[in-house]
NUZADO-193357 format. One record per residue: x negated, y negated, z of N, C-alpha, C, CB in turn; residue in three letters. Coordinates in pm, whole numbers, plus 50000, padded with zeros to 5 digits. Last residue first. Glycine has a CB too. Layout:
N
XYZXYZXYZXYZALA/...
END
This chain:
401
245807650165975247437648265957247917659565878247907634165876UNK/243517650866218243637657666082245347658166060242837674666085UNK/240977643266417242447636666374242647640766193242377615666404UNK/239827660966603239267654966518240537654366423237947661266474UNK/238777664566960239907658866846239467657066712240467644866880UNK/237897676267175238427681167052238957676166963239047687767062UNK/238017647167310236917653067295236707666867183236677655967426UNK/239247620067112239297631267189238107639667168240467638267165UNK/237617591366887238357609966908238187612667080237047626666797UNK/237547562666987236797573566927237587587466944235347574266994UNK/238177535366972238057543766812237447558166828236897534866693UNK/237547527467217238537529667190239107536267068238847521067211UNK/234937524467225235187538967236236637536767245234457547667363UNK/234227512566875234207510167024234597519267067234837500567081UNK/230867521266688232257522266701232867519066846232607535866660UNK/228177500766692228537515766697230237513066719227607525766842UNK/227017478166392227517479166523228187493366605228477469366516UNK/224217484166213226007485466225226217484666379226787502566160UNK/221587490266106222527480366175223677481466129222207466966166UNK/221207525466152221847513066083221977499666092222727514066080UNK/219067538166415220817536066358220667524866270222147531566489UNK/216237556666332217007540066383217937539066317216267525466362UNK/215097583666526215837577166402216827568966408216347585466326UNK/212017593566677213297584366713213947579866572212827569766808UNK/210787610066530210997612166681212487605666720209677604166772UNK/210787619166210210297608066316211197612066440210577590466262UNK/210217647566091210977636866103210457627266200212227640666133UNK/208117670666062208577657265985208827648566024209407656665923UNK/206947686766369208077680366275208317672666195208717676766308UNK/205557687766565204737696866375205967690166339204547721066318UNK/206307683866770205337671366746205247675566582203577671166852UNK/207517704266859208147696166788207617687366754209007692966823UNK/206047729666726206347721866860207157712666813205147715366941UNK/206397766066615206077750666553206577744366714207297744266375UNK/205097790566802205907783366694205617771966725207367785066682UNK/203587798867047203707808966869204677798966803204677829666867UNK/203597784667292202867783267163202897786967019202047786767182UNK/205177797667490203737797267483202977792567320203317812967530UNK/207477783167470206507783267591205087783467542206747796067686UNK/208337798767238208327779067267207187777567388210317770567349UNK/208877822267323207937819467227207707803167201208397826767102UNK/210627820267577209207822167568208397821767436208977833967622UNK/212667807767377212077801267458211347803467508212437798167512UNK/213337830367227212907814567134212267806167267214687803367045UNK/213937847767370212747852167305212217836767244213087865267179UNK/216217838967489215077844167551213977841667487215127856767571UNK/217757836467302217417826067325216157824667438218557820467351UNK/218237862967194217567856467076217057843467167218687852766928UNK/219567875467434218287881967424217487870667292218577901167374UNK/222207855767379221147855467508219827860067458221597865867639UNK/223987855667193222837845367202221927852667325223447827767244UNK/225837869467369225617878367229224197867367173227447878467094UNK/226397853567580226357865467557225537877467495227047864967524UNK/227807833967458226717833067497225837841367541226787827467551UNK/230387844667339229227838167242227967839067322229497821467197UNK/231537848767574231017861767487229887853967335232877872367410UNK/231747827067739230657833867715230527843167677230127834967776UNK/232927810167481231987804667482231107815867557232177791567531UNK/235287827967575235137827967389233487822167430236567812967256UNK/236387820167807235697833267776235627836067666236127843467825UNK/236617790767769235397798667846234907808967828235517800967951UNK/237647777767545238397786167592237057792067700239187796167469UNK/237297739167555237307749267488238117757767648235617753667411UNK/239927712567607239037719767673238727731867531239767725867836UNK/242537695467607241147690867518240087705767525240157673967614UNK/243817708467804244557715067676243037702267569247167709767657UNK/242817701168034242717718167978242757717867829244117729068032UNK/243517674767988241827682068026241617691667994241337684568150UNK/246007674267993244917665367901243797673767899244457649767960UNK/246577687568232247557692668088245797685368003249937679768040UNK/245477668268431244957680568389245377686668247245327689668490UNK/247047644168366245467642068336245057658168346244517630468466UNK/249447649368469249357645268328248067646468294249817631868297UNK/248897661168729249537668168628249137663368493250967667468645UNK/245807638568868247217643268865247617657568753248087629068818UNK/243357662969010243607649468889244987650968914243087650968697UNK/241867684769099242207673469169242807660669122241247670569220UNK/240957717669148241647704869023242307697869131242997710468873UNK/238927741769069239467731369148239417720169076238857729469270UNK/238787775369017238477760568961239337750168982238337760268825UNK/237297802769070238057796769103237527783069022238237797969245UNK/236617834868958236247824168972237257819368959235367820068912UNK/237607860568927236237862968983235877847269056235037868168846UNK/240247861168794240137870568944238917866669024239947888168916UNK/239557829268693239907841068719240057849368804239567844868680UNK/240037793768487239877802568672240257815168650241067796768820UNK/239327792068268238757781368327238557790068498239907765668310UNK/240967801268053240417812768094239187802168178239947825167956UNK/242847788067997242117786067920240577790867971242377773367887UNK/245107799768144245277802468004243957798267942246547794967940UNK/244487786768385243537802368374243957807368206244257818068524UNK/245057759668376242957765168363243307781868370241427758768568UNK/247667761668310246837760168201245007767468220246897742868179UNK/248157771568604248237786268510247597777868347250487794668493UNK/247387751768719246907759068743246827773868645247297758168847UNK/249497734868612247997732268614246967741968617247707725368715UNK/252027754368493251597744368619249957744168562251887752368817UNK/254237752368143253227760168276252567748968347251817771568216UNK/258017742368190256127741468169255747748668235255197729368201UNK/260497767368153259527752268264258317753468157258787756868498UNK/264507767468039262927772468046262127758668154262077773067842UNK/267247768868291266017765168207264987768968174265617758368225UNK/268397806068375267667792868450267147785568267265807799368602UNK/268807833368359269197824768386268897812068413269517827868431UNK/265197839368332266527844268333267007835368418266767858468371UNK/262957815168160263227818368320264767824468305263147802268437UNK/260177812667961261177815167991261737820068160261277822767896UNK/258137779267861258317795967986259417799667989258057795368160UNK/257027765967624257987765667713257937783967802259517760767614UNK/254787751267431254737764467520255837760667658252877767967579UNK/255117729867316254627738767272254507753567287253947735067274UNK/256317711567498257727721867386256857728767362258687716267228UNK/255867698767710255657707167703256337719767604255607706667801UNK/255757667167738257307674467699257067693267741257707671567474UNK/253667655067786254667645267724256257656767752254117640867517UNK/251357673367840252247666167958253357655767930251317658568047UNK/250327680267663251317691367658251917684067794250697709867662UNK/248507668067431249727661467439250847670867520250167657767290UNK/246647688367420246267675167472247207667067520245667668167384UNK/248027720267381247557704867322247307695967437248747696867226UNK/247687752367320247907744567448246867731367417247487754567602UNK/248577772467092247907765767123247957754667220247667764067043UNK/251407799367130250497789467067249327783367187251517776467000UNK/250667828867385251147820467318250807810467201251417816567389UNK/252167863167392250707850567389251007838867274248887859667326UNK/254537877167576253797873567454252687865467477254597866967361UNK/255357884567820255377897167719254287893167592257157899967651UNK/256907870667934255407875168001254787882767911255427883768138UNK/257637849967684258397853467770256607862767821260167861667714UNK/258577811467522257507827667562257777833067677255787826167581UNK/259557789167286260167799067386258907812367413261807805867308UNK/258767762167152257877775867137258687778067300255587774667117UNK/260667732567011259947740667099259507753967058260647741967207UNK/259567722966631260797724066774260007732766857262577732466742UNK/259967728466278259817721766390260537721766541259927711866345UNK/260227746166020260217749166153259907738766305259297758766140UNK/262627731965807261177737165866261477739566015259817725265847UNK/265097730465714264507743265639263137741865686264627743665463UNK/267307715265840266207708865707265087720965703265227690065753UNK/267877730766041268777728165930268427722365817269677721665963UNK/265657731866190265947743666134266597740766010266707752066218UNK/265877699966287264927705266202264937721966153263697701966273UNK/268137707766446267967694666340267277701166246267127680266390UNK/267287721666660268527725966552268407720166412270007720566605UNK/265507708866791264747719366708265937723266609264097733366804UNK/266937689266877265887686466784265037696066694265087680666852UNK/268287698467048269097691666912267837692766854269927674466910UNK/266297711967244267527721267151268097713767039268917725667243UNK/265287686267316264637697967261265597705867157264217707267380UNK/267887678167467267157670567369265987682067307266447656067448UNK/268217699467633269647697167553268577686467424271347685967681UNK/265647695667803266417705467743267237703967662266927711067805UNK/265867667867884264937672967849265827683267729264067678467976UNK/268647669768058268757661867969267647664667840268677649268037UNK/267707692668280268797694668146269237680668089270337703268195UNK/264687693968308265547685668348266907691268214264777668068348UNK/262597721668310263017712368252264377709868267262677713368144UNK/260097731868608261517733768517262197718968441262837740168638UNK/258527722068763257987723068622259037732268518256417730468633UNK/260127712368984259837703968937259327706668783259117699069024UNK/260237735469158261507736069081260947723968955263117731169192UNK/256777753569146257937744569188258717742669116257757733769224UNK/256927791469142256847777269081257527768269152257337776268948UNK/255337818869241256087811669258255467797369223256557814369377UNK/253447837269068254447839969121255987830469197253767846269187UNK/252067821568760251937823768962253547825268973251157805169092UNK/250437837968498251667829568564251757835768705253247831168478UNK/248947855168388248397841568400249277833168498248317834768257UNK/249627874868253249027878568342248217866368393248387889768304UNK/252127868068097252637868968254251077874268350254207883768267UNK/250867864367882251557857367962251747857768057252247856167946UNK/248087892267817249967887967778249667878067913251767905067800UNK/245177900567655245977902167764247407891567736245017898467903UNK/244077923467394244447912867472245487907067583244537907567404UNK/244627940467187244517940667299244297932467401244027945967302UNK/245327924266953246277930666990246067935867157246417941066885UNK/242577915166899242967904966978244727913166999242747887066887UNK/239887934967014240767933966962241917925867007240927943566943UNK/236677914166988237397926767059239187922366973237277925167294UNK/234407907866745235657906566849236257915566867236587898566829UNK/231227916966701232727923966652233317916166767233017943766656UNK/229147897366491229667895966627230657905266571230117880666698UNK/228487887466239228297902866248228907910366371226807905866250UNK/228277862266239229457866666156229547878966195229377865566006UNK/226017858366379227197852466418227917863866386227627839066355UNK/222917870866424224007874366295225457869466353224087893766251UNK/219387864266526221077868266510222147865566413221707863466606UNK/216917867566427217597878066429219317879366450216917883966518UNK/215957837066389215677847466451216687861166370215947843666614UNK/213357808066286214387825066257214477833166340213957835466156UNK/213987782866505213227792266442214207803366391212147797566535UNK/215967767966609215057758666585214057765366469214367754466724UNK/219337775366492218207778266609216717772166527218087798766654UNK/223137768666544221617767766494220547770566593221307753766444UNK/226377770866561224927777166653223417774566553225157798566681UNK/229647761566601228197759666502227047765066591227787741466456UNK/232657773566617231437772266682230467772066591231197781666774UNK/236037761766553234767766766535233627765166636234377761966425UNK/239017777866734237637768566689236757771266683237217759866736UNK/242567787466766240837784766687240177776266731240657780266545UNK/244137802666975243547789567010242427794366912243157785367185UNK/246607817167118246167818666995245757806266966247057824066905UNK/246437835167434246857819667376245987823667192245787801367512UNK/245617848967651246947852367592247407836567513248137858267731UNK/241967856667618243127849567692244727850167624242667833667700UNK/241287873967464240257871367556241167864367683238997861067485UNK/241877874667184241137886167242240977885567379239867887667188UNK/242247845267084243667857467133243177871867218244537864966962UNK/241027828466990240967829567137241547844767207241867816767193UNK/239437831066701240597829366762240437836566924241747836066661UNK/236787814366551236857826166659238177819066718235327828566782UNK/234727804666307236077800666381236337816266415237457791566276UNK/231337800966289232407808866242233687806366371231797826366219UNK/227957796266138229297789966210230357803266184229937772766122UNK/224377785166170225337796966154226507794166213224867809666210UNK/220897776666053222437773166119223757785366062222957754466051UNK/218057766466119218857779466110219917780566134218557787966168UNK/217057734466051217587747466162218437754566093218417743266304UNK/216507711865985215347723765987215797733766049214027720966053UNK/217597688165954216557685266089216037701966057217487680466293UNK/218107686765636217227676365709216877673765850217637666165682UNK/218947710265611218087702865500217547690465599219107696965343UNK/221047716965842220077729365796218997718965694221127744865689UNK/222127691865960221487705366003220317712165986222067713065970UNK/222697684365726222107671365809221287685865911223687656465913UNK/224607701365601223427689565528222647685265630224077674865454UNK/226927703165780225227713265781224687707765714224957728565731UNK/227417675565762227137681765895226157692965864228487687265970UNK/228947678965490227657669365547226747673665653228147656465605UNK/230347696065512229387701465437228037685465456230217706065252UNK/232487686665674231777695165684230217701865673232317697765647UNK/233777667165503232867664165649232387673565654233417661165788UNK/234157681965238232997675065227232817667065374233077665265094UNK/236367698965271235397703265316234437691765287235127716265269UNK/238707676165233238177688065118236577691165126238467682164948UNK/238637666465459238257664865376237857666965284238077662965387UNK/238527694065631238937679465642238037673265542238777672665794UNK/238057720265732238687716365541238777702365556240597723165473UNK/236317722565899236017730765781237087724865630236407748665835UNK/237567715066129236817705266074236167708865946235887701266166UNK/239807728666184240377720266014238917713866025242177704966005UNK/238857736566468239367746666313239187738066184241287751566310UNK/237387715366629238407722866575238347727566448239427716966582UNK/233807725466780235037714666697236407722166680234517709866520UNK/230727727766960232007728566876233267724566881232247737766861UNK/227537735366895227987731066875229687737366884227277727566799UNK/224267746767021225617755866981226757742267016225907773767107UNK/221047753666976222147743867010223277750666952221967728666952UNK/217517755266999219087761066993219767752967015219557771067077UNK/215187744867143214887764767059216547760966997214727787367231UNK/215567711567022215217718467145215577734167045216347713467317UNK/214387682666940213697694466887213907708066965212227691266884UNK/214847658067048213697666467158213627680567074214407669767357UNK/215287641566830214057640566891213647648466990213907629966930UNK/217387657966675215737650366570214687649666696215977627966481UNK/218827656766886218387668266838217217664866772219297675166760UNK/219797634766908219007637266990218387650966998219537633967085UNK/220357626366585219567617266730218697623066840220667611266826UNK/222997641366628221947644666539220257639966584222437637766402UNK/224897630166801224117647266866222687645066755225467668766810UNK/224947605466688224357607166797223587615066845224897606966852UNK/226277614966460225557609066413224427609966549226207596466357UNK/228717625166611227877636966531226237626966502228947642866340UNK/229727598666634229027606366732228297621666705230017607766832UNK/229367577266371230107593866400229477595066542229517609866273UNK/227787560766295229367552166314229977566066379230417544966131UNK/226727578565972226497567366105227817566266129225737550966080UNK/226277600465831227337601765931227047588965997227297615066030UNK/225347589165585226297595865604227437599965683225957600665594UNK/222797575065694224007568065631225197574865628223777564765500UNK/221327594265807221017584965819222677571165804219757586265718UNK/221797619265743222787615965840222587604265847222797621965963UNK/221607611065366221427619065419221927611265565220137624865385UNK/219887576765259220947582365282220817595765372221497584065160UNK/219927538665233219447549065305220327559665301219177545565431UNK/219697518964958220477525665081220077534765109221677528665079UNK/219387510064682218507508764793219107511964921217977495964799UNK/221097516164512221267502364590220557502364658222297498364655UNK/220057542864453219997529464328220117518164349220867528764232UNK/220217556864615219347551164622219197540964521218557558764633UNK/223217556864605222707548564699221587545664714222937551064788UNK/223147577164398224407559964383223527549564519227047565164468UNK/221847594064447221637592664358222267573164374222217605464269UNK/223777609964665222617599164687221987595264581221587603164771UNK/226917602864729226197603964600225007597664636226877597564473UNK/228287610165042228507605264893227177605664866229237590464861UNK/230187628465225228807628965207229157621765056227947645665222UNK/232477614665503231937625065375230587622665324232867623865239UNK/233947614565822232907610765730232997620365593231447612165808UNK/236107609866107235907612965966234767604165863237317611465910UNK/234797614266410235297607366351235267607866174234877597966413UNK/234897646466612234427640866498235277627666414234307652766416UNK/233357651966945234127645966853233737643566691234357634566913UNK/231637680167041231317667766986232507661766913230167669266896UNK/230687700267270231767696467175232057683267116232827699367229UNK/227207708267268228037699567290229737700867186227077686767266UNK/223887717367432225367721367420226467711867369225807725367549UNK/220937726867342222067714767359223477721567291221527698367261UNK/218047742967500219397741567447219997730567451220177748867496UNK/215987731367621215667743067570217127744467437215567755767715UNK/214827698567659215877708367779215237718767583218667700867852UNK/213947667967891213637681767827214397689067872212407687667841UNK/216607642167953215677652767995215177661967897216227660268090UNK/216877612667783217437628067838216487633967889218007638367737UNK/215377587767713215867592667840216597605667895216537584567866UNK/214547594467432213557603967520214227599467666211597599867503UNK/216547586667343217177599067312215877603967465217047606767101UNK/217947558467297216657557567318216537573467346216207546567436UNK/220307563667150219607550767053218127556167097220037530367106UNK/221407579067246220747585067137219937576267091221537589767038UNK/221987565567513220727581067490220487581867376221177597467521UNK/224077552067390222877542367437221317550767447223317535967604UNK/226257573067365225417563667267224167557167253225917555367255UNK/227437582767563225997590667537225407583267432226107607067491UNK/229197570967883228587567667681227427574067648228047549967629UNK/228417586168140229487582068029229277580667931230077572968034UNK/226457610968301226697599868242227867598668190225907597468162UNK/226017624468582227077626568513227077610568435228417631768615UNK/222607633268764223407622168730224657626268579222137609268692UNK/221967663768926221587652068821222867643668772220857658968682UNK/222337683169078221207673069106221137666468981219767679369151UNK/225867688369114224797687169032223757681769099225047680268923UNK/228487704469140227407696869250226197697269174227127704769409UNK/230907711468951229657713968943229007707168994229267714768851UNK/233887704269002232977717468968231697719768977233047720668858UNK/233457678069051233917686369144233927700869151234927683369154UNK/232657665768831232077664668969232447674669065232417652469027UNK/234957670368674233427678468618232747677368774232217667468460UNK/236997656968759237177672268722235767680768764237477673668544UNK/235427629968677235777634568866236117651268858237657624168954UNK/235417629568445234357634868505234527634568638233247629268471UNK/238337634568372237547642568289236007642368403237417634268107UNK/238877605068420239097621268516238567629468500240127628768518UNK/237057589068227236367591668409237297597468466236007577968518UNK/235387601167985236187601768032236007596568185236537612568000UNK/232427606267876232777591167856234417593067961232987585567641UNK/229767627767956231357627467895231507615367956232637639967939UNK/227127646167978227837636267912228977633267920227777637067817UNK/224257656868187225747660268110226217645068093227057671268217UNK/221547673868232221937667368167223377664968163221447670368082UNK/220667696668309219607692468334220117676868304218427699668256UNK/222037736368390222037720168352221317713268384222897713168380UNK/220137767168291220277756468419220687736968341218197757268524UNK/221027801668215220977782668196221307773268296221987776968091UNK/221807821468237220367819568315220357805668273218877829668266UNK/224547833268188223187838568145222097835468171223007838468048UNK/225977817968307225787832468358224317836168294227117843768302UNK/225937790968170225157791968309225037805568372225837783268417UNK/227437793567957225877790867941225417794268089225437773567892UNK/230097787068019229667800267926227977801767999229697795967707UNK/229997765068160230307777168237230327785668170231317778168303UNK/229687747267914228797747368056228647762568127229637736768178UNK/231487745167790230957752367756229647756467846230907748967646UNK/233187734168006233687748967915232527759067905234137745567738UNK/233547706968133232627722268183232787733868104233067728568331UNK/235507691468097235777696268214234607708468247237287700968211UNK/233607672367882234737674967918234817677468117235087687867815UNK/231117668167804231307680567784233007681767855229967689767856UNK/229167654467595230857655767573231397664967591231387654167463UNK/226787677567671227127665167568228637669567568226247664867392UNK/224647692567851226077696267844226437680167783226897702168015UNK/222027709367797222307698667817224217699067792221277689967722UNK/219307734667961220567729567861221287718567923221707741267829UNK/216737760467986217117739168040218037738567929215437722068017UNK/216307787768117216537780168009216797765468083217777786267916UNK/216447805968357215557811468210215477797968134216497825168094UNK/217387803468679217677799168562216647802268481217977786668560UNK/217647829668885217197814268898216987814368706215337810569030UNK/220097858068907218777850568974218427834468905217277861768941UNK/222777862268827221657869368941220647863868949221157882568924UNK/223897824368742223967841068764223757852668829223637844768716UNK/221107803168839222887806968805222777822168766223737796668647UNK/220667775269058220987790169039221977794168973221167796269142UNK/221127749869116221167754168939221197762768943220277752068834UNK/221247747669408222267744069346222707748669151222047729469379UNK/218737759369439220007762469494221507756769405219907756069642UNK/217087735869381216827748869311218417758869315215387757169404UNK/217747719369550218477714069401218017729469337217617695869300UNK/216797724669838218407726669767218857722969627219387718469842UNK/214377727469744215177739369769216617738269795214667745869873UNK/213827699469773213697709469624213857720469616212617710669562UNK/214337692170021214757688869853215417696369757213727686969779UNK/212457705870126213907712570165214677704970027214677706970355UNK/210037696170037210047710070030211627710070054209007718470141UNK/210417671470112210357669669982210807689669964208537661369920UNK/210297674270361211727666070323211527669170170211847646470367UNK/208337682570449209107687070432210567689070402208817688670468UNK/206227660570327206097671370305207297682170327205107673170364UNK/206987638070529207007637370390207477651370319205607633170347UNK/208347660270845207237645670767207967646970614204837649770753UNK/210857648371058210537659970978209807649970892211787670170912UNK/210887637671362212007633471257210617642571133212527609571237UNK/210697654871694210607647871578211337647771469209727649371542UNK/212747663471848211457665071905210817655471779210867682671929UNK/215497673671835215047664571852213397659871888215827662571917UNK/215817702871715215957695771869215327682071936215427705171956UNK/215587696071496217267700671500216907698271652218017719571435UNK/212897693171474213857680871435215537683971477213717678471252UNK/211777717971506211407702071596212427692771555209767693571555UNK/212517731671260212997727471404212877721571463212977730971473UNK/211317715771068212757713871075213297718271210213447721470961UNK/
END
């Protein structure tokens, strides 16, 4: 390479391949030293759960998301040596184009399914269990590619209601398909955000592991969400006049929340002052921002700026920065789809020493491979045509009235 910075020659095979592969090593470094694990980031948005996983020694190998701000966001966080797909459908059909990886990460949309009567379907000769159950789901997909690379772990997750939608029977399909028919050790529990960031944000997290181990979700202590940090330790000192609401805005909010007091529910803006933590920061928070209005003495209340959503959703901190390049309307979208970061890495966290151990014991042999598996490698969708992605959920979304 010197000969080449002074022109003396153009650098052989050999060291084009060597500087390569020292900058893609460079680039997956994560944490204090060079990555422990291979994980796959599925529908992953803006990076949530990504940026839990990568302190602890996880190196991306893989990522998904069908959005295209959503993945100019993701590009711009994360200089990847590997390609940012869109439709992860076409992977599950043929699943061995993913990479080997150790973990699969994914917030997975859920389009509504239930589990019916296999008794009723084998009587029509129908296929059942995820086979039939969830087809047509992108759950149906993650399932796909879990059946075939068999990886130590996976940590799944959804919104809150995906536990009652449907008088729990989506639910109870999903670990059906989990724990009885791909073989994993599965463990869930809805974790409010409030400990960690000044926003009162559920969702569940599903964690299965390929083998038994030792960890205990439920047993996790959250820190105390009274202690937790307040509003104002998120908000920039100076705002443009622009994320103050227009007094036509305003005066329309105020009838509307009057309206609805006077019919005895609560519908209507959320007033917060530095003092409190707030609701939940929606998908829909660039239409109006009533969910979370800011208070300003004397003055209109404003939306919060772009910038104060990624640190409500604990995306940028004192330690780490996170660059946003989308308009206003498309970030609000992005954050407010987004998990909470510092929920994903105290989960990841508290996984680490179990995912260690599952993956040198994968390494070397002491457990089942995935070749010892029942199931067939590749499991053939239905004929059904797959849903268009105009039918498909948000990346948190799972449409519960």
């Amino acid at each position: 390479m010197f000969r080449y910075e002074h022109g003396d020659s153009r650098p052989d095979r050999l060291a084009i391949r060597v500087l390569r592969q020292a900058v893609g090593e460079r680039i997956v470094q994560c944490g204090q030293g060079k990555y422990g694990f291979r994980f796959i980031d599925l529908f992953a948005g803006i990076g949530g759960l990504r940026l839990g996983f990568e302190p602890i020694g996880g190196r991306c190998v893989f990522s998904s998301e069908w959005d295209p701000w959503s993945q100019k966001t993701y590009r711009l966080n994360f200089p990847d040596n590997h390609e940012l797909v869109g439709d992860i459908r076409p992977f599950a059909q043929t699943p061995s184009q993913i990479p080997q990886h150790d973990v699969l990460l994914a917030g997975f949309p859920c389009q509504p399914f239930s589990i019916a009567g296999v008794s009723k379907k084998n009587s029509l000769g129908r296929p059942h269990g995820f086979l039939c159950d969830t087809q047509g789901t992108l759950f149906f997909d993650t399932a796909q590619i879990i059946a075939h690379h068999r990886p130590v772990a996976f940590v799944l997750e959804n919104v809150k209601n995906l536990e009652r939608h449907d008088k729990g029977l989506t639910f109870s399909t999903i670990l059906h398909a989990l724990t009885n028919e791909l073989g994993y050790h599965v463990q869930h529990r809805v974790i409010n955000s409030q400990s960690w960031v000044p926003q009162k944000r559920e969702r569940i997290f599903i964690i299965g592991f390929r083998e038994p181990t030792a960890f205990n979700f439920s047993a996790l202590k959250i820190p105390d969400p009274e202690s937790g940090p307040k509003l104002g330790s998120i908000l920039e000192p100076h705002v443009d006049e622009k994320y103050t609401l227009t007094p036509k805005l305003w005066k329309y909010l105020q009838d509307y929340k009057k309206k609805h007091q006077d019919a005895g529910n609560g519908f209507g803006y959320s007033l917060f002052t530095d003092r409190d933590v707030t609701r939940t920061l929606s998908a829909r928070y660039h239409k109006d921002g009533s969910e979370i209005l800011v208070a300003q003495s004397n003055h209109r209340p404003r939306r919060l700026t772009p910038r104060e959503c990624a640190r409500l959703m604990g995306f940028e901190t004192t330690k780490r920065a996170f660059r946003i390049d989308v308009s206003d309307t498309q970030a609000y979208r992005q954050f407010g789809n987004a998990v909470v970061v510092p929920v994903v890495e105290f989960i990841a966290k508290a996984m680490r020493p179990h995912l260690e151990k599952a993956v040198t014991q994968a390494a070397s042999g002491s457990t089942g491979s995935k070749g010892d598996y029942a199931l067939p490698m590749t499991i053939t969708r239905p004929d059904r045509r797959a849903p268009a992605m105009s039918n498909v959920a948000p990346y948190d979304g799972l449409a519960v009235k």
